[in-house]
C-alpha positions as CSV (number, residue, x, y, z in Angstrom):
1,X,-13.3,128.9,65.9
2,X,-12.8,127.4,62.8
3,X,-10.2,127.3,60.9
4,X,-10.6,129.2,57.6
5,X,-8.7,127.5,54.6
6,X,-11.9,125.9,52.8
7,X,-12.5,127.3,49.3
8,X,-15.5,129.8,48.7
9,X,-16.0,127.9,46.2
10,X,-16.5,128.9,42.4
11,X,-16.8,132.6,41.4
12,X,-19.3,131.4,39.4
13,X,-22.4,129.3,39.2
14,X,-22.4,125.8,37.7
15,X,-25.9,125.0,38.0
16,X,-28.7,127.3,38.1
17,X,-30.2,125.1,40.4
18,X,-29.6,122.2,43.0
19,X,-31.0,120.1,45.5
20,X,-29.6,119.0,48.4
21,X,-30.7,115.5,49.8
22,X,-30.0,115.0,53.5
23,X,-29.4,111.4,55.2
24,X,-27.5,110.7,58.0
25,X,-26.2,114.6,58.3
26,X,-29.0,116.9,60.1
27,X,-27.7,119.7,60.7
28,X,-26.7,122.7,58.6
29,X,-23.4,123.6,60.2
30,X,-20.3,122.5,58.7
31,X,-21.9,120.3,56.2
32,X,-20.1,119.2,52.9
33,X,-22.8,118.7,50.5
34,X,-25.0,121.9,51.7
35,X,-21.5,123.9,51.3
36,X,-20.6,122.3,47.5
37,X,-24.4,122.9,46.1
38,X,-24.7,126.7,47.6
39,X,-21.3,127.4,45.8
40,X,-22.4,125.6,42.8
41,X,-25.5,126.4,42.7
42,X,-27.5,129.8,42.0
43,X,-30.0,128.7,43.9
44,X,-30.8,125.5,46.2
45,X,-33.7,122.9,47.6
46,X,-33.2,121.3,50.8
47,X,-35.0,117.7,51.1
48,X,-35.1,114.7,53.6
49,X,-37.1,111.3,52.6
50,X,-38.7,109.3,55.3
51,X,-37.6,106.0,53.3
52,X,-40.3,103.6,53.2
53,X,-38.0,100.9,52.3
54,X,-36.1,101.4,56.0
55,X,-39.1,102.3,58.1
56,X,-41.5,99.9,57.1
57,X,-39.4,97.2,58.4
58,X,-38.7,99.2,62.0
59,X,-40.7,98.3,65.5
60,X,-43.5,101.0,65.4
61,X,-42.1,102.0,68.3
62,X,-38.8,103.2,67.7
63,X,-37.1,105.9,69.8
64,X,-35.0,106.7,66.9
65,X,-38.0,107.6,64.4
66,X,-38.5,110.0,67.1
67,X,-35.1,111.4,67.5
68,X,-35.1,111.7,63.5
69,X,-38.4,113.8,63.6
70,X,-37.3,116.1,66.3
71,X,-34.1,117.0,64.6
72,X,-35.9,117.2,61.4
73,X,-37.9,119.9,63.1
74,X,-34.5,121.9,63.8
75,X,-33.3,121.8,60.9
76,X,-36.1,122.9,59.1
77,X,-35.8,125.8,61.2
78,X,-32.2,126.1,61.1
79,X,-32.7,126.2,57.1
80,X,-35.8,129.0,57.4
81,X,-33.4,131.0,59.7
82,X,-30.5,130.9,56.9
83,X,-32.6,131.7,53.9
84,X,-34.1,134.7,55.9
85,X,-37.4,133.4,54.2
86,X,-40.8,132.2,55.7
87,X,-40.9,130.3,52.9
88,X,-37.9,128.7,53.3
89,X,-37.0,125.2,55.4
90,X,-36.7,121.5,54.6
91,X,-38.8,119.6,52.0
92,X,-39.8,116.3,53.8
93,X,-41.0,113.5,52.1
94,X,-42.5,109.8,53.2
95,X,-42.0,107.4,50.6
96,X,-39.8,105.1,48.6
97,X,-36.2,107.5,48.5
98,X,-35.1,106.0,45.4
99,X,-38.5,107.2,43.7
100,X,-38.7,110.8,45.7
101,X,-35.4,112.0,44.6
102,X,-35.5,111.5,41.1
103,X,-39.2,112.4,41.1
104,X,-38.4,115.8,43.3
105,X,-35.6,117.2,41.2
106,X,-37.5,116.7,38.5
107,X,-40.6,118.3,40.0
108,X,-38.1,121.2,41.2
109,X,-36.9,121.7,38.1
110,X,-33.3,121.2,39.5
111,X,-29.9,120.4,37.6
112,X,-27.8,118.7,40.2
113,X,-28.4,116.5,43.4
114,X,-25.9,116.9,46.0
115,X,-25.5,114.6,49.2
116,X,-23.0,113.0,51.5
117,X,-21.7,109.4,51.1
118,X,-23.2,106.7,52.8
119,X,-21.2,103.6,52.3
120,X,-23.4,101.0,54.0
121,X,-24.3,98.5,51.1
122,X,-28.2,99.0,51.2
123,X,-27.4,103.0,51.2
124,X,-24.7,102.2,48.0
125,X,-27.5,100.8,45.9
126,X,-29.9,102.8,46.5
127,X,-27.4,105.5,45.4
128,X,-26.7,103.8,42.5
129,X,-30.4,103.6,41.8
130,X,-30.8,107.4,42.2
131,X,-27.5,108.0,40.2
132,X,-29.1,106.3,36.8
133,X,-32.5,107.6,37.0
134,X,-31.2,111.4,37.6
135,X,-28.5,110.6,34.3
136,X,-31.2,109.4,32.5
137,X,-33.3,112.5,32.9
138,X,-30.2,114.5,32.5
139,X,-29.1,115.7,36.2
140,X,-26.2,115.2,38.3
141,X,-25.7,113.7,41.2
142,X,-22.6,114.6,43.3
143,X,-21.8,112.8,46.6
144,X,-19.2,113.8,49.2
145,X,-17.2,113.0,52.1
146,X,-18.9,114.1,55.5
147,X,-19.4,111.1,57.9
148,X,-16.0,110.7,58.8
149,X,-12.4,112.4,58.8
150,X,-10.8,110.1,56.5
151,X,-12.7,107.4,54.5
152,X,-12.8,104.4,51.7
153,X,-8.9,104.4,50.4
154,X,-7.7,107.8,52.5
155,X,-5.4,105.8,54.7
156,X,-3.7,102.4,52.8
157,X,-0.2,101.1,53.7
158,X,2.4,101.6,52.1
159,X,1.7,99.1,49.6
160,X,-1.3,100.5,49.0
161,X,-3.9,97.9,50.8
162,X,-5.9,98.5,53.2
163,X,-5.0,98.4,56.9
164,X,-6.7,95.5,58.6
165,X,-5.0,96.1,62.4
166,X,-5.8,99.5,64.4
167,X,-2.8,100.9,65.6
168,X,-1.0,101.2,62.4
169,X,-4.0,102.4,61.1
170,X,-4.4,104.9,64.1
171,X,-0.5,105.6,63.2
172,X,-1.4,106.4,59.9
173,X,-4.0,108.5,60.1
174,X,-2.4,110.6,63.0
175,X,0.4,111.3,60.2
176,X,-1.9,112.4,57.5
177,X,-4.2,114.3,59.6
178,X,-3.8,118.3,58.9
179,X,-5.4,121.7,59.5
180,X,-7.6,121.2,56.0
181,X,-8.6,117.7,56.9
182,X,-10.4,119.1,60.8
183,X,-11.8,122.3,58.8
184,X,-15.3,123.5,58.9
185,X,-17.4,124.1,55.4
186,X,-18.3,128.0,56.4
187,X,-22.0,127.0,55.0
188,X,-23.5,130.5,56.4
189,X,-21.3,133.1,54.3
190,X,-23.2,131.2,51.2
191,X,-26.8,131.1,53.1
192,X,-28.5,133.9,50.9
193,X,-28.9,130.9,47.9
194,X,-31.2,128.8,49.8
195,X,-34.4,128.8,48.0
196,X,-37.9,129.3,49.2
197,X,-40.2,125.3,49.3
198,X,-42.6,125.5,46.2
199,X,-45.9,126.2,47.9
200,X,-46.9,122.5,47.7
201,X,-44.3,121.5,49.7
202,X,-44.5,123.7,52.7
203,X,-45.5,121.2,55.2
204,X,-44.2,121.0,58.7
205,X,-42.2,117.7,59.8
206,X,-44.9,115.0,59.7
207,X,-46.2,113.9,63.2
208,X,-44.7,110.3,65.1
209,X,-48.5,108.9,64.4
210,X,-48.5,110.1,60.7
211,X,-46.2,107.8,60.1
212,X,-47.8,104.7,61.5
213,X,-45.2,104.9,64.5
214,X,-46.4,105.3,68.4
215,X,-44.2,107.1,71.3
216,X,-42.0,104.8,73.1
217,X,-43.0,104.0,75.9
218,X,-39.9,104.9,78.1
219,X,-38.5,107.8,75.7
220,X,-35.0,107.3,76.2
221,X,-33.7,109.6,79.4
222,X,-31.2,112.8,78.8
223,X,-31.2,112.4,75.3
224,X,-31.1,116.0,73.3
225,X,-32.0,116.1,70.2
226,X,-31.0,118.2,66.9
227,X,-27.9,120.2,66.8
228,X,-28.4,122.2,69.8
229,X,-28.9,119.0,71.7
230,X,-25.3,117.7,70.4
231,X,-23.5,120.8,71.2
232,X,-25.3,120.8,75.0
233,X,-23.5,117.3,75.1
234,X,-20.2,118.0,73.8
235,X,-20.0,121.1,76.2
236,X,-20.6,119.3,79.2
237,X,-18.2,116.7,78.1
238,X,-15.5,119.3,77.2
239,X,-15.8,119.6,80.7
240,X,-15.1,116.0,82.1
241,X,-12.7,115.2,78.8
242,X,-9.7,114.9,80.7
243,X,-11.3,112.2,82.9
244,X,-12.3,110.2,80.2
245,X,-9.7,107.9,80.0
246,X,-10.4,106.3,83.1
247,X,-14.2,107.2,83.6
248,X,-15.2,106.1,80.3
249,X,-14.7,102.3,81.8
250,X,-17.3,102.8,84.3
251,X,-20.8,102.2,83.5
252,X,-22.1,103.9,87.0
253,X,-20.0,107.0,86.1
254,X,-20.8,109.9,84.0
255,X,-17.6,109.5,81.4
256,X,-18.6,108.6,78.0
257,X,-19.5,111.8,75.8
258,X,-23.2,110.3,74.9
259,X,-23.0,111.5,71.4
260,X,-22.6,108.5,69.8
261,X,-26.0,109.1,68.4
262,X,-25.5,112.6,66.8
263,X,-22.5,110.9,65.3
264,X,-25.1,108.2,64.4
265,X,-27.4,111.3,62.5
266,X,-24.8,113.7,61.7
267,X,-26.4,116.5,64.0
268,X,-23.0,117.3,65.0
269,X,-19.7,117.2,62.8
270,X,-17.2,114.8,63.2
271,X,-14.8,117.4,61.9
272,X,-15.5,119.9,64.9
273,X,-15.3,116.9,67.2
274,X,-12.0,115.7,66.1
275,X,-10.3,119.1,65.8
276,X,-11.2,119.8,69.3
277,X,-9.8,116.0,70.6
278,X,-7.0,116.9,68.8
279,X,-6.1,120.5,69.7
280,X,-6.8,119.0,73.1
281,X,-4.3,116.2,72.3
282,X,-1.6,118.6,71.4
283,X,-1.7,120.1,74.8
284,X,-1.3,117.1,76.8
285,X,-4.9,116.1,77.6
286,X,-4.9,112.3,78.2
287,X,-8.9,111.6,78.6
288,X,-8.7,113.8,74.7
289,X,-6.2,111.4,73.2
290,X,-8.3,108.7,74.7
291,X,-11.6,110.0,73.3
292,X,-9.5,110.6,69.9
293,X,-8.7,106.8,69.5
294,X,-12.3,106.2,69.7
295,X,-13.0,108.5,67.0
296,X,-10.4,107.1,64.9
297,X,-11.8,103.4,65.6
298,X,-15.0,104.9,63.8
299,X,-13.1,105.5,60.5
300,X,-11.4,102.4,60.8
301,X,-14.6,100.3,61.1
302,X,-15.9,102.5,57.9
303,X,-13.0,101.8,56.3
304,X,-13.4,97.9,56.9
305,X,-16.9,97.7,55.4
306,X,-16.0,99.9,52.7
307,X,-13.5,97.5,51.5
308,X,-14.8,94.3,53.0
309,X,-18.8,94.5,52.2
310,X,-18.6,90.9,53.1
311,X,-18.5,91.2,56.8
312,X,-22.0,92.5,56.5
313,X,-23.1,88.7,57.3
314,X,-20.3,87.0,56.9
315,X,-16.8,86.8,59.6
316,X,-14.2,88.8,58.4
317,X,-11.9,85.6,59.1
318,X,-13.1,83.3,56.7
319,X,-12.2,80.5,58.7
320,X,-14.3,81.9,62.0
321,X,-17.6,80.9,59.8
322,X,-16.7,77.1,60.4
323,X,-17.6,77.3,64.3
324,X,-21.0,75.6,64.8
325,X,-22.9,77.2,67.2
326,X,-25.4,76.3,69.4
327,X,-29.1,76.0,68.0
328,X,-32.2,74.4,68.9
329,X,-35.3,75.2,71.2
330,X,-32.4,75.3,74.1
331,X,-30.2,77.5,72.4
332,X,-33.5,79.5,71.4
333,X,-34.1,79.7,74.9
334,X,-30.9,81.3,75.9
335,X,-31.2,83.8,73.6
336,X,-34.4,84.9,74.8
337,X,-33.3,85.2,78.7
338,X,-30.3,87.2,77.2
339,X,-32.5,89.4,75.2
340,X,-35.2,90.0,78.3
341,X,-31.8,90.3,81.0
342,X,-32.9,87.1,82.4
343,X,-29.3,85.3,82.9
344,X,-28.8,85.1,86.3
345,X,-25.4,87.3,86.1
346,X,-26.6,90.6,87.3
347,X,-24.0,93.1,85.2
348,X,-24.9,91.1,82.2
349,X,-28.9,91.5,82.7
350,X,-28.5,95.3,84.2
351,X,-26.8,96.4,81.0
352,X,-30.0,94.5,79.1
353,X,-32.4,96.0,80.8
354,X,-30.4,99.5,80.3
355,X,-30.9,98.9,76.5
356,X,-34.5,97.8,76.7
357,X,-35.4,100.5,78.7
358,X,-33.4,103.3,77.0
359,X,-31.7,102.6,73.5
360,X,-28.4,102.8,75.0
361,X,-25.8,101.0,76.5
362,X,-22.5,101.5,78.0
363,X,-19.7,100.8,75.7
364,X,-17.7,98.3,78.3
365,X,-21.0,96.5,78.9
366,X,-21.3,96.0,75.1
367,X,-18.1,94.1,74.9
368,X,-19.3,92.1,78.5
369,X,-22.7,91.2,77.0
370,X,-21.5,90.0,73.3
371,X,-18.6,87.6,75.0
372,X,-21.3,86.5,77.3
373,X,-23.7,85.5,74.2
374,X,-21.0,84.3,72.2
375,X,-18.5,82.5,74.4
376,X,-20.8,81.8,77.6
377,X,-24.3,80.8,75.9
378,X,-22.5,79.7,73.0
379,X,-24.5,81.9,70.4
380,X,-23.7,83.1,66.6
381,X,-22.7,86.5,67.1
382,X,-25.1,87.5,64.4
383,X,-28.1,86.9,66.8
384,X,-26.5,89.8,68.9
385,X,-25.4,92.2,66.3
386,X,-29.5,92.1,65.0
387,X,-30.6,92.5,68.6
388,X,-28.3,95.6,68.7
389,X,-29.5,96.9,65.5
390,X,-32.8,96.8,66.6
391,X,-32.6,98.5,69.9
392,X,-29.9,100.5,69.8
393,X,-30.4,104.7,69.4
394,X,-26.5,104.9,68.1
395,X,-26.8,101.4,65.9
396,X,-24.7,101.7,62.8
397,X,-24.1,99.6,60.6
398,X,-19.8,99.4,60.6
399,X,-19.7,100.6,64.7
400,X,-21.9,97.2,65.6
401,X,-20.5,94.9,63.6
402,X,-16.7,95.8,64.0
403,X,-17.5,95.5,67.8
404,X,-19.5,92.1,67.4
405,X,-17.0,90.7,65.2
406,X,-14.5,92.1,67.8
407,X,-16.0,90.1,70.8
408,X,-16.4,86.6,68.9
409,X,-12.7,86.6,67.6
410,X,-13.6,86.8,64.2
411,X,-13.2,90.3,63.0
412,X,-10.3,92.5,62.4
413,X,-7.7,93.4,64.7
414,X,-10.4,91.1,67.5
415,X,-9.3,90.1,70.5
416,X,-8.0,86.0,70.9
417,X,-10.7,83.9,70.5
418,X,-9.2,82.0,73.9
419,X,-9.7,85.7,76.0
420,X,-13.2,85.6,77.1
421,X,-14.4,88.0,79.4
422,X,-15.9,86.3,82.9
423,X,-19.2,88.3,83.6
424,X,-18.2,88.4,87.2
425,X,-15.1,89.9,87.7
426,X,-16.1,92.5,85.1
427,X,-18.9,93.0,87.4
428,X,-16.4,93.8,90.3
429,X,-14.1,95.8,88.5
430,X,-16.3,98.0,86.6
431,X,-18.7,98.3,88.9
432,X,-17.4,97.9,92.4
433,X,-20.0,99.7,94.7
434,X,-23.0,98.1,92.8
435,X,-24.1,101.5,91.5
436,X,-25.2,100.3,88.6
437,X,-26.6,97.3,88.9
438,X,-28.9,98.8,91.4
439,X,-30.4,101.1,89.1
440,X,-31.6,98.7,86.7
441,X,-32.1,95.7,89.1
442,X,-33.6,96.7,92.0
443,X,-34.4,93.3,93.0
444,X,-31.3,93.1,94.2
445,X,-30.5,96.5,95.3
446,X,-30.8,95.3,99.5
447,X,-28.2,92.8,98.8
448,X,-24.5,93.7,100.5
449,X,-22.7,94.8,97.5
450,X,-19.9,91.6,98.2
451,X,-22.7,89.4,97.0
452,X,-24.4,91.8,94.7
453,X,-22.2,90.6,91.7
454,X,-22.8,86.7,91.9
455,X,-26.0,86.1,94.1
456,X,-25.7,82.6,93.8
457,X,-22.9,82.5,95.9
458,X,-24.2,84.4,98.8
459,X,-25.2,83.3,102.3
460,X,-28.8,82.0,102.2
461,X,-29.6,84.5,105.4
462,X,-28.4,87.4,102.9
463,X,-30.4,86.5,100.7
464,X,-33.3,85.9,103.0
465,X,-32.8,89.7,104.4
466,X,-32.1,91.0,100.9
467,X,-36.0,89.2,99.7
468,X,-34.0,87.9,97.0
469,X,-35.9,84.3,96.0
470,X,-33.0,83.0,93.5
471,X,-35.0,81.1,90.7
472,X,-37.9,83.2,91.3
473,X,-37.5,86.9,91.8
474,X,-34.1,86.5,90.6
475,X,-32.8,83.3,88.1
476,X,-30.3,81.4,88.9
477,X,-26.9,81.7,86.0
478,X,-28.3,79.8,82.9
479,X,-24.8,78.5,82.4
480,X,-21.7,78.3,84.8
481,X,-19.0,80.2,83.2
482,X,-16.0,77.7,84.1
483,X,-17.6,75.0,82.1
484,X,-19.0,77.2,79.0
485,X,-15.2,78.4,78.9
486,X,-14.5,75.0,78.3
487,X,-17.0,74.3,75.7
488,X,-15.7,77.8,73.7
489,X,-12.6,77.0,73.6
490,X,-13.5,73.3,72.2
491,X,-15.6,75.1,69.6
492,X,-13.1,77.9,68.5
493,X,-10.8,74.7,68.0
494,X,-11.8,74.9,64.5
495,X,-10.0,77.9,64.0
496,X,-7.1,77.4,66.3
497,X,-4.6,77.4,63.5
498,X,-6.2,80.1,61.8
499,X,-5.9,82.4,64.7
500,X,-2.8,81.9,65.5
């Protein structure tokens, strides 16, 4: 249960009418801007934009235009169910957001907007957009904390900057967190506000093909959607939690809770999430205090490109943008057989062909594939980090770059530039028995598991049995990683001082 010490809010209306703009937070449960306008509010419009400016520039097949529209579709019943109207339910608009809004309240007649804070840059000035066309046609716009726990300048040292390592920032947040900080907005006791859609906007959620988008052609594999789908996931998680610790490491294991991408779209709260870790925490759980970190590595990354907008392109180390890396048709090349799983080191290519297939990849085999691209082929990191943004269900914006800038040394709190993961013993630890690199190369599956992880090394009468052809229905390694250690640690040499 939740606890109880939100406000009610204010015995008395402040506007006779709002509008409630939803981004990156489907779902109607514990939900800070849908709480502030229905106790500010007399009564209140619920809208989502399809924004032209971010779709038009997506794949037209996109697995998460599809998970959008299918929580879009619970929601809108979530909201009919709350109003206790037919009429009721989300207004849901395709077109240019920074236009709509403006255009809708207007339209609606509305005093106030209300949404949650979205702190990526693009998302900042479009706000900022919205914010001076709704002033200039004399309406409000109020924004609120809801993505994270603690955001922007919640958690500084004691000097007031802020922190640029984790663990004193996991420190201080572990300090500050309270009961009111992990409390749930009780959003239904305020329901009966919820006002019916005007009759020209009581449409259902448009169609995939409406939208000039086609189904994917592999939809990604045990992937709920909506709020119902989160909480499905977080239960059977709850389950496993005190595993995670360990588990989570193992890309052939069921560990990980798989919501990163209701985190992603805010169809589950991170408050309820991080009150449970930590209540779990408090009794001794170890896989719970494992799973908190990770949340608490989300705000940290927030908290980064809040107050370093500059990573968004640039290193967070100044000096890391000095390293010249490899480009050219060769370099080109390399990219390409790392994009298509083509590199000749099996864990590397499985965990490709796991997000080519399916949007998602295991967290350990991120970190494995962005050293190999950086430090083995010799690759700007950037190249990953918009491969990832591309293809990934869960990609956001802070989460990917904090963990790209992570793997090439050049972020905060990132590993030594001279540490560089070899693809093959991660292959052996992490996936001992093979399990996984079965499943998503099953060219190799006959192979005896000793050889499974660096075919190039097995017996040619293994291979022979196995029908492995290396160079033809497997490649042989594009680089040998001895040598390309060499060559990274030459070309981090740049920043040797810097790093320290």
């Amino acid at each position: 249960m939740a606890p109880s010490s939100r406000p009610c809010g204010p015995s008395e209306s402040s506007y006779l009418s709002g509008l409630v703009w939803f981004r990156r937070d489907l779902r109607t449960a514990d939900h800070a801007a849908l709480y502030r306008a229905l106790t500010q509010c007399k009564q209140v419009h619920c809208a989502f934009v399809l924004d032209r400016e971010i779709l038009d520039g997506l794949p037209r097949r996109d697995r998460r235009v599809e998970f959008i529209l299918a929580s879009l579709e619970e929601l809108d019943a979530s909201l009919r169910a709350l109003s206790g109207q037919p009429q009721g339910g989300l207004i849901v608009l395709h077109a240019v957001a920074s236009e709509a809004i403006p255009a809708l309240a207007h339209s609606l007649g509305v005093q106030a907007v209300f949404a949650n804070h979205d702190d990526e840059p693009l998302a900042l000035a479009r706000d900022s957009l919205v914010r001076t066309r709704l002033a200039a046609a004399g309406k409000a716009f109020h924004t609120f904390k809801d993505h994270t726990i603690f955001e922007r300048s919640e958690v500084l040292t004691q000097t007031g900057n802020p922190y640029s390592v984790f663990t004193p920032y996991k420190n201080a947040w572990l300090k500050k967190i309270d009961t009111f900080q992990l409390t749930s907005y009780p959003v239904e006791r305020h329901a009966h506000r919820l006002a019916p859609r005007p009759p020209g906007h009581c449409h259902p959620v448009p169609a995939l093909a409406s939208l000039g988008f086609e189904a994917s052609a592999s939809p990604a594999p045990g992937l709920p959607t909506g709020a119902r789908g989160a909480q499905q996931l977080f239960d059977d998680f709850l389950g496993r939690i005190e595993r995670y610790d360990h588990a989570r490491d193992f890309p052939a294991v069921k560990g990980p809770s798989y919501l990163s991408v209701h985190l992603r779209f805010g169809t589950i709260s991170p408050r309820v999430l991080a009150r449970t870790a930590h209540g779990l925490v408090q009794a001794g759980n170890p896989g719970a205090a494992t799973w908190l970190s990770e949340l608490i590595w989300r705000d940290f990354y927030f908290q980064i490109l809040h107050h370093h907008p500059h990573v968004v392109g640039h290193s967070f180390k100044p000096a890391y943008d000095a390293i010249q890396w490899e480009t050219g048709p060769e370099a080109d090349a390399l990219f390409v057989a790392w994009c298509e799983g083509r590199t000749g080191y099996p864990l590397v290519d499985a965990a490709m062909a796991q997000i080519n297939q399916t949007g998602y990849m295991h967290n350990r085999l991120r970190m494995v594939v962005a050293s190999f691209l950086v430090k083995d082929l010799g690759l700007d990191w950037r190249r990953g980090e918009a491969y990832f943004a591309t293809h990934l269900n869960d990609f956001d914006l802070a989460a990917n770059n904090g963990g790209w800038q992570w793997a090439s040394s050049s972020g905060c709190d990132a590993q030594p530039y001279f540490r560089i993961f070899n693809p093959v013993s991660q292959s052996e630890k992490f996936d001992p028995e093979g399990k996984f690199i079965r499943r998503y190369l099953p060219q190799l599956a006959a192979l005896p598991t000793k050889a499974l992880h660096a075919p190039w090394l097995a017996r040619p009468l293994e291979l022979q049995e196995a029908g492995v052809r290396l160079g033809d229905t497997y490649p042989l390694p594009v680089v040998e990683h001895d040598a390309a250690r060499q060559r990274t640690l030459q070309r981090y040499a740049v920043v040797k001082t810097a790093a320290g």
